[in-house]
C-alpha positions as CSV (number, residue, x, y, z in Angstrom):
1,X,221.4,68.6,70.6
2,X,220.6,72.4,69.5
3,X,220.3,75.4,71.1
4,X,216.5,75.0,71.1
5,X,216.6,72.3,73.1
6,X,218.2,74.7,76.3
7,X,216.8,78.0,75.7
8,X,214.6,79.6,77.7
9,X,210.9,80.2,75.5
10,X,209.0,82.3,78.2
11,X,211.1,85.6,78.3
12,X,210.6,88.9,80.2
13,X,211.2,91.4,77.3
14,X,211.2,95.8,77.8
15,X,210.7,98.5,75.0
16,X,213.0,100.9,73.9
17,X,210.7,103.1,75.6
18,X,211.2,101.5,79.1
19,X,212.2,103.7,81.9
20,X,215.3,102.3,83.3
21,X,213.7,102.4,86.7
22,X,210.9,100.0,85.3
23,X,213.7,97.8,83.9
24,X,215.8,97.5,86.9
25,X,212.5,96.3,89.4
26,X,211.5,93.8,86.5
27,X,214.8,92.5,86.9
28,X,214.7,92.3,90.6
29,X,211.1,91.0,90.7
30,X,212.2,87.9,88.4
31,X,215.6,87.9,90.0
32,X,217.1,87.9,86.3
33,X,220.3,89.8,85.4
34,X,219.4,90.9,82.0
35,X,216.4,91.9,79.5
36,X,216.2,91.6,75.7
37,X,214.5,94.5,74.3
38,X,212.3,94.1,71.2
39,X,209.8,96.0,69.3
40,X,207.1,94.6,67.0
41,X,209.0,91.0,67.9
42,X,212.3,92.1,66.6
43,X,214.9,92.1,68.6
44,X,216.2,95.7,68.6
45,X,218.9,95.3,71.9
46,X,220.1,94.2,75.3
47,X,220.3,95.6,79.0
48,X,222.2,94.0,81.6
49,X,223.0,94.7,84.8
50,X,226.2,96.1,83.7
51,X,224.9,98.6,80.9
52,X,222.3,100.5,83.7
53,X,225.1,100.5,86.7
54,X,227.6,102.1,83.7
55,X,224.7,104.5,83.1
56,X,224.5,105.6,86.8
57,X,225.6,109.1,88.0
58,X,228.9,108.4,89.9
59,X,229.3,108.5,93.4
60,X,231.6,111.6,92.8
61,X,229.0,113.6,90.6
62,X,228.0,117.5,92.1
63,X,224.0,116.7,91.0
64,X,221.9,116.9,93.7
65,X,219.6,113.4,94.4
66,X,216.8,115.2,93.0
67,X,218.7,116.1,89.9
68,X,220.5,112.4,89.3
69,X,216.1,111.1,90.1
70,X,215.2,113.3,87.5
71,X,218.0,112.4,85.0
72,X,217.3,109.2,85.7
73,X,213.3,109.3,85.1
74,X,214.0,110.7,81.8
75,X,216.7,107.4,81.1
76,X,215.0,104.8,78.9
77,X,216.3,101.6,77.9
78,X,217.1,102.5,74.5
79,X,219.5,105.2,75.7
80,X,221.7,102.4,77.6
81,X,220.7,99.1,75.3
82,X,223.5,97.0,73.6
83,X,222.5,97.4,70.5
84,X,225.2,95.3,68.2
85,X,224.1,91.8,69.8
86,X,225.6,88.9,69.3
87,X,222.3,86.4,68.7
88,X,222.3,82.7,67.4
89,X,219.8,80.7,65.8
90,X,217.2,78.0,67.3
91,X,218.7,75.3,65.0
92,X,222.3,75.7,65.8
93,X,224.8,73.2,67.7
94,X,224.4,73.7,71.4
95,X,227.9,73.3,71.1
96,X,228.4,76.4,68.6
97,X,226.3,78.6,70.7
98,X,229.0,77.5,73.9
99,X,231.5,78.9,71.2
100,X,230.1,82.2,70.5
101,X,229.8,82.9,74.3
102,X,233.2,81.9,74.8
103,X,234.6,84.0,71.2
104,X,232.6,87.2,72.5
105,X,233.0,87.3,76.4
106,X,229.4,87.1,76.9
107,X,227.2,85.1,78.9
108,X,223.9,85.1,76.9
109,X,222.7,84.8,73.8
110,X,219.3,86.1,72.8
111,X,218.1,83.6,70.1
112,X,216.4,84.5,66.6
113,X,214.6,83.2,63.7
114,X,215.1,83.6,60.5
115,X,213.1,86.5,60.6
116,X,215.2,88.4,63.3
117,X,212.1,88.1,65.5
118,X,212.9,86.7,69.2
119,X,211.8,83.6,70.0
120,X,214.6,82.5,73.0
121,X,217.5,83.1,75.2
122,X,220.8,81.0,76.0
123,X,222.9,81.7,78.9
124,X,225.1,80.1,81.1
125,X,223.0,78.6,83.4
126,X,221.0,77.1,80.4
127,X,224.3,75.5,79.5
128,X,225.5,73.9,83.0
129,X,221.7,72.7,83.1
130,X,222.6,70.9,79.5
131,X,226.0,69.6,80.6
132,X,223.7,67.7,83.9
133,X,221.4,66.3,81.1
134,X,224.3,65.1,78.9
135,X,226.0,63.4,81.5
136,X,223.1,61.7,83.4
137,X,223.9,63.1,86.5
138,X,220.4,64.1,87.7
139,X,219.0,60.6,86.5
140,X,220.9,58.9,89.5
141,X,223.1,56.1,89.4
142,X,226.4,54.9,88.8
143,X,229.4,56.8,87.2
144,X,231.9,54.7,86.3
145,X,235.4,56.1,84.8
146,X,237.3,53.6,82.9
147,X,241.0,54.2,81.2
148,X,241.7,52.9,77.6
149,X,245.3,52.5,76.9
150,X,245.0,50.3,73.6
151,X,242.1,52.2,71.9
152,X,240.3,50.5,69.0
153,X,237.4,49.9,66.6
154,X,235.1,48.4,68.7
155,X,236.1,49.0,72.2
156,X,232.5,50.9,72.8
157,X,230.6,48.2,71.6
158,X,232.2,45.1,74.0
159,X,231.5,47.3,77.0
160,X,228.0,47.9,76.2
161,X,227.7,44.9,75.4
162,X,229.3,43.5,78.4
163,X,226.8,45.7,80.7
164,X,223.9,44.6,78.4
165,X,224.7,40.7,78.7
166,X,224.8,41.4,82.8
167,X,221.2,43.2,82.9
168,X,222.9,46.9,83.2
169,X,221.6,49.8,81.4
170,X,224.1,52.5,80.3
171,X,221.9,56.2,80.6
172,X,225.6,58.3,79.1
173,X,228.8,57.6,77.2
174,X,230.9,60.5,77.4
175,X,234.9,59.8,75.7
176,X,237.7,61.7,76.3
177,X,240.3,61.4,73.9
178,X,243.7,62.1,75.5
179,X,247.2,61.9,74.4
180,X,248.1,58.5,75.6
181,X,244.9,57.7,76.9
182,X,241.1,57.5,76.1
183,X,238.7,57.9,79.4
184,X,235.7,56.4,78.9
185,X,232.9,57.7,81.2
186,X,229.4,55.4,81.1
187,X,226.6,56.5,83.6
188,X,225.0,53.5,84.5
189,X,221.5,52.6,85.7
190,X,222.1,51.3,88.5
191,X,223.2,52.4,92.3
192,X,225.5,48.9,92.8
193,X,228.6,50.5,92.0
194,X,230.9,47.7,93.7
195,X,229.1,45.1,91.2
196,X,229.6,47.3,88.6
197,X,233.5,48.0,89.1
198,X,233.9,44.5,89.6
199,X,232.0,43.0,86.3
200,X,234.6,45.3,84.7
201,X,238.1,44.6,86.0
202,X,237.0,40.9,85.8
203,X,236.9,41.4,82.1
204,X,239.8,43.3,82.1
205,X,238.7,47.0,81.8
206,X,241.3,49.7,84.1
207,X,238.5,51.3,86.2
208,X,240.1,55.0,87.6
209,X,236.4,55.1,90.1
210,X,232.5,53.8,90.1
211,X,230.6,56.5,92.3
212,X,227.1,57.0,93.1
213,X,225.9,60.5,92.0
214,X,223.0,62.3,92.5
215,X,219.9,60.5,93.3
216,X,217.0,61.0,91.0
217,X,214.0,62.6,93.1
């Protein structure tokens, strides 16, 4: 899957030319915590949350409200922007866009074509939303956690097979290679867990748990 799968297309965008006033109630009025800032499509910076409240007058300044208001009226984005942001492309690995966030401490990454022109955003959120899709979780049904101690060619086809021969549809596979151990994790179609569990030791499989998740609305 690639990062265009997860980002978010419909984006709230500001000027350079924004007053930071405008920026922070666009940001409360979407209840987002930051805004990519463009001109002529080309993504030219970033405000966050952060960047306005480190523009702020502190508590402990001698200005007058009415001189930190007018200070502040005269503050435009592109006074407080980011401007060296770290941006991946539409094409990319979800999973190398997971590893930029985590290499650069950030949480978002605005997302641009080969023409530097803006066309998404990644963050966090976008990500836990792709780790529910991977996994099945929202499609309801059975997780089922087996252990693999002997782990060989093969071993994922006789257990989709074995489901397949018993009229059980597998949504996930997700494998975790361990030291000693591979963990096998199958979402299955289905919301008879017991059966499920059982079908598998009968055949031999270690099963660590077989749990309902969440039910698909």
């Amino acid at each position: 899957m690639s990062v265009q799968d997860f980002m978010t297309k419909n984006l709230i965008v500001v000027q350079p030319n924004t007053k930071i006033f405008d920026a922070v109630d666009l940001m409360k009025k979407n209840d987002i915590h930051r805004l990519p800032v463009v001109e002529n499509d080309h993504l030219v910076g970033l405000i966050t949350e952060g960047t306005i409240q480190e523009a702020l007058p502190s508590k402990a300044t001698s200005l007058s409200v009415y001189e930190v208001n007018y200070l502040l009226n005269k503050t435009t984005v592109a006074d407080v922007m980011v401007k060296n942001v770290q941006t991946i492309v539409p094409e990319a690995l979800l999973e190398e866009g997971i590893s930029l966030m985590r290499k650069n401490n950030v949480g978002v990454l605005p997302v641009v074509d080969t023409k530097e022109n803006l066309v998404g955003i990644i963050t966090n959120n976008d990500i836990f939303d792709a780790f529910l899709k991977i996994t099945g979780y929202n499609d309801g049904g059975t997780r089922v956690q087996i252990q693999i101690i002997d782990d060989h060619k093969g071993i994922l086809a006789d257990l989709t097979r074995l489901l397949a021969d018993n009229d059980f549809s597998i949504l996930t596979i997700v494998v975790n290679r361990k030291e000693l151990e591979t963990i096998v994790e199958l979402q299955v179609q289905t919301r008879e867990a017991q059966k499920v569990q059982q079908l598998l030791q009968e055949a031999g499989y270690q099963v660590l748990e077989a749990v309902l998740t969440n039910t698909k609305e």
